[in-house]
Structure formats: structure tokens, C-alpha cells
N, C-alpha and C positions, 0 to 999 in steps of 0.2 A: 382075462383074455376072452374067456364066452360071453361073459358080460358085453363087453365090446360087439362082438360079434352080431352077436341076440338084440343090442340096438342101432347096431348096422341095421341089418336084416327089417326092422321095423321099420327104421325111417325109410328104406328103400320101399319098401310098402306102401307106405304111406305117400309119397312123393310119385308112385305108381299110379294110387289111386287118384290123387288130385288132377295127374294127367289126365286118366279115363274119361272125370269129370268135366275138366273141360272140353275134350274132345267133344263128347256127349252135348254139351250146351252148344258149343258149334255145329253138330251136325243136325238138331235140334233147331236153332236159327235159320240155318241154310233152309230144312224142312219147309219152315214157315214161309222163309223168301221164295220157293217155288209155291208154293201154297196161293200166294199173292200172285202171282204170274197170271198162276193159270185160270183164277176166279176174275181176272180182269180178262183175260182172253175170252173166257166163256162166255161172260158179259157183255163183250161187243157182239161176237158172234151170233149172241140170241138177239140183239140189236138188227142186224144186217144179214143179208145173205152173202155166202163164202162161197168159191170153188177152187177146186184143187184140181190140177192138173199132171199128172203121172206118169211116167212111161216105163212100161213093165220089161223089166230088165231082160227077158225072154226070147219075146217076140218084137219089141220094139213101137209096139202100138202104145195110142196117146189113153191115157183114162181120164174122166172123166169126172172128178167126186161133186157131184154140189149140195151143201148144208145151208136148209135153208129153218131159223127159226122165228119162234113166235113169243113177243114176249107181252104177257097179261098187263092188260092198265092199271096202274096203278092208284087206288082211292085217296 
């Protein structure tokens, strides 16, 4: 009956851990797919000039952001 028990107890380990593992490879993926997002976002950005437009939850006034980049010729 511990017998039993003691490879209960492992496969439920085991069956734990392969979870983990995929969890991990998923969160891991996801990572990557923001990863991509935001290096194409950047990309246009230093492409183009941006502005962002705001309004400060406070006072109510408009803000103003504007990003503007420069991006090196490429040889």
C-alpha cells in the first residue's frame, strides 16, 4: 500500500512538473510575441514623427508629448 502511495505521489510530480514546463514555454512565447510588437513599433517610430496627446486626469489640461526620431542611413 506505500508502494502505491510513493508512486502516486511521483507521478503526481511528475505530471506537476510537465505542467510548469509548458506553462513556462507559453509564457516564454507570449514574451517573444511582445518582444516583436514593440521592435516593430520602435521601428516606425524612429521612421516618423509621433505625438501623443494627454489629458491630466487633475486639472484637465491637454498635454502635449511629441517624439521625434532620427534614423542613420543605412550603407
Amino acid at each position: 500500500m506505500a508502494k502505491k502511495k510513493e508512486v502516486s505521489a511521483r507521478q503526481t510530480q511528475a505530471l506537476d512538473i510537465e505542467r510548469i514546463k509548458r506553462r513556462l514555454d507559453m509564457l516564454d512565447n507570449r514574451l517573444d510575441n511582445i518582444d516583436s510588437v514593440v521592435s516593430a513599433v520602435a521601428e516606425r517610430v524612429m521612421k516618423q514623427p509621433i505625438s501623443l496627446i494627454l489629458t491630466c486626469p487633475h486639472c484637465g489640461k491637454n498635454i502635449e508629448v511629441a517624439i521625434i526620431g532620427s534614423e542613420k542611413p543605412s550603407q
